[in-house]
N, C-alpha and C positions, 0 to 999 in steps of 0.2 A: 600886723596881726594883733588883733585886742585879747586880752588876758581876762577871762571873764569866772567867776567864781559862781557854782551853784549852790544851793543852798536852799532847805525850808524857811518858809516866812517865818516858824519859832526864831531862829536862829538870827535873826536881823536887830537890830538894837532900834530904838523908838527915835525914830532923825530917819532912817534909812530907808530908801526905795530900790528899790526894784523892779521888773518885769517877768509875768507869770510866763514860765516855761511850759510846765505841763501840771495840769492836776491827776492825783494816784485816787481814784476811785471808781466804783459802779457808775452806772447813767443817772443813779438817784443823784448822789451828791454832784455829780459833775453838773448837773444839768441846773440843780439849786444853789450853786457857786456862780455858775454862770448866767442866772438870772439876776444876782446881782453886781453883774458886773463882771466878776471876777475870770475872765477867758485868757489863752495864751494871749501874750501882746499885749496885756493892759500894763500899767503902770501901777505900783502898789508904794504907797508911804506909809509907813508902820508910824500912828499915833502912839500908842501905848503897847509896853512889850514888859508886864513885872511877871518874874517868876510865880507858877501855879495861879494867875489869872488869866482870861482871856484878852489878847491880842484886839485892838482896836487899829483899826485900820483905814487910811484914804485910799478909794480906788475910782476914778471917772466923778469926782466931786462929792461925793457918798461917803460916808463914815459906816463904816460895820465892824459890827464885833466880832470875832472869830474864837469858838473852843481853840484850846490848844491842839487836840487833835484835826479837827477840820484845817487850822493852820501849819499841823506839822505833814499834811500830805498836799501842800501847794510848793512847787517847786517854782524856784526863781531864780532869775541872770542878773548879778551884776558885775560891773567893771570892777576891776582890783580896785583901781584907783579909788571909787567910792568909799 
């Protein structure tokens, strides 16, 4: 059995990846997350993660930038061991 930690994309340090669980919003933002990229299953590397700025991000070869809030309601899996 895998040990698998959730967590918002805030909460990951700039090295760490992950895999989108689920996104918390309306069909607006789910749908403009999900046009770039960003869907259950993807794979996410957080570039940059400094306090009160926004989160830059790899996801499917794409760099974006994410508000902290657009980044604190994307949920993501990873292994402890990560």
């Amino acid at each position: 059995m895998k040990d698998i930690m959730k967590k918002t994309l805030t909460e990951l340090p700039a090295g760490g990846h992950a895999w989108v669980e689920t996104i918390d919003g309306g069909p607006n933002i789910i749908g403009r997350l999900a046009s770039m990229g960003l869907a259950p299953g993807a794979k996410v590397t957080i570039v940059q993660n400094f306090p009160k700025s926004p989160l830059i991000i790899n996801v499917r070869y794409t760099f974006i930038a994410l508000s902290r809030y657009e980044a604190g309601r994307i949920y993501v899996e990873r292994k402890k061991s990560e």
